[in-house]
C-alpha atoms as one frame of an Amber mdcrd trajectory, in Angstrom:
protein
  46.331 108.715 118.591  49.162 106.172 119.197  50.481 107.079 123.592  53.924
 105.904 124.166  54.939 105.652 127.903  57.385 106.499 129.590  58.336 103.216
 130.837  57.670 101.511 127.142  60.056 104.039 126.176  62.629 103.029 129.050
  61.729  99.331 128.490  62.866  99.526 125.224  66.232 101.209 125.626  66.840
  98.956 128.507  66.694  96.113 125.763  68.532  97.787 123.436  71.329  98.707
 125.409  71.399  95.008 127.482  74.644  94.036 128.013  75.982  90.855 126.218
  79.630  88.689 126.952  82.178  89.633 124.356  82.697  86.486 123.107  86.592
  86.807 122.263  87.120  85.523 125.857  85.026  82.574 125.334  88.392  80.135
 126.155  88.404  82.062 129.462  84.904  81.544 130.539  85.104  79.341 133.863
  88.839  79.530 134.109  89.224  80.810 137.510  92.132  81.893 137.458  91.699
  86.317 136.950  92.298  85.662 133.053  88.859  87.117 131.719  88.831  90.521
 130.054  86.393  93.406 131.102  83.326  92.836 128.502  84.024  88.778 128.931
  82.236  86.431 130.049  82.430  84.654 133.371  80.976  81.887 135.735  82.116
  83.923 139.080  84.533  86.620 140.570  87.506  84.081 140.064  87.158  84.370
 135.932  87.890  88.244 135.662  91.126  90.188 136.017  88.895  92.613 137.083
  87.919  90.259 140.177  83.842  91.662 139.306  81.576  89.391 137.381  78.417
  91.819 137.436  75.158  89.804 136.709  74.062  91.259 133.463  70.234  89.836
 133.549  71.210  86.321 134.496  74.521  85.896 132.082  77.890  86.994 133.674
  80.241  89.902 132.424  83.194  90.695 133.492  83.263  94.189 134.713  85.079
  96.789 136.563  83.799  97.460 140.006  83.316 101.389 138.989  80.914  99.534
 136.356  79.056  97.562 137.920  75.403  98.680 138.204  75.510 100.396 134.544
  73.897  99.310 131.743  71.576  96.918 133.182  73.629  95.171 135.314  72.942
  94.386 138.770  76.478  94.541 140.393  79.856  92.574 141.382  79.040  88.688
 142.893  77.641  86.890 140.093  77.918  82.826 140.685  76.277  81.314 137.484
  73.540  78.561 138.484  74.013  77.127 135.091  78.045  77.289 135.035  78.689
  74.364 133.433  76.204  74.842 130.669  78.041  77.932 130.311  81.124  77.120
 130.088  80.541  73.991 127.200  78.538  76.688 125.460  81.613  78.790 125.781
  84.108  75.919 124.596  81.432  75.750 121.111  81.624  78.927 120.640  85.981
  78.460 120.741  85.445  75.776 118.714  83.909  77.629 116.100  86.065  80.875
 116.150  88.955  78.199 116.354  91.079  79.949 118.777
């Protein structure tokens, strides 16, 4: 008999529904200057129009303030330790959409 728990079951659905930058905003990742969609990604408050980038397990997403502590993420304040890896891996990923 195969016993599925409760919290493999929540574990699970946690990872499924994990919240990942949209990466159509890549070119405004680290911009600072409020120009970062809800769903983008971000380095810090500054990015998002929004003026919340929510820690979404240790990646930055811009979200609205109403927002931010669903689906995973752990609220409004995120700095990113690794911002400037983050924003050259943003600039690939422009160069490769090429826009």
């Amino acid at each position: 008999m195969v016993r599925i728990t409760f919290a493999a079951v929540l574990a699970f659905t946690l990872t499924a529904f994990a919240i990942t930058p949209n990466n159509a905003g890549a070119k405004n990742v680290g911009s600072g200057d409020g120009s970062q969609f809800i769903t983008g990604g971000c380095v810090a408050n500054a990015d998002c129009a929004s003026g919340c980038c929510a820690n979404a397990s240790g990646v930055g997403v811009c979200s609205a303030e109403a927002a931010q502590f669903q689906n995973g993420k752990n609220g409004c304040g995120f700095v990113d330790p690794n911002a400037q890896a983050t924003i050259a891996a943003a600039q690939a990923q422009v160069q490769k959409q090429g826009f």
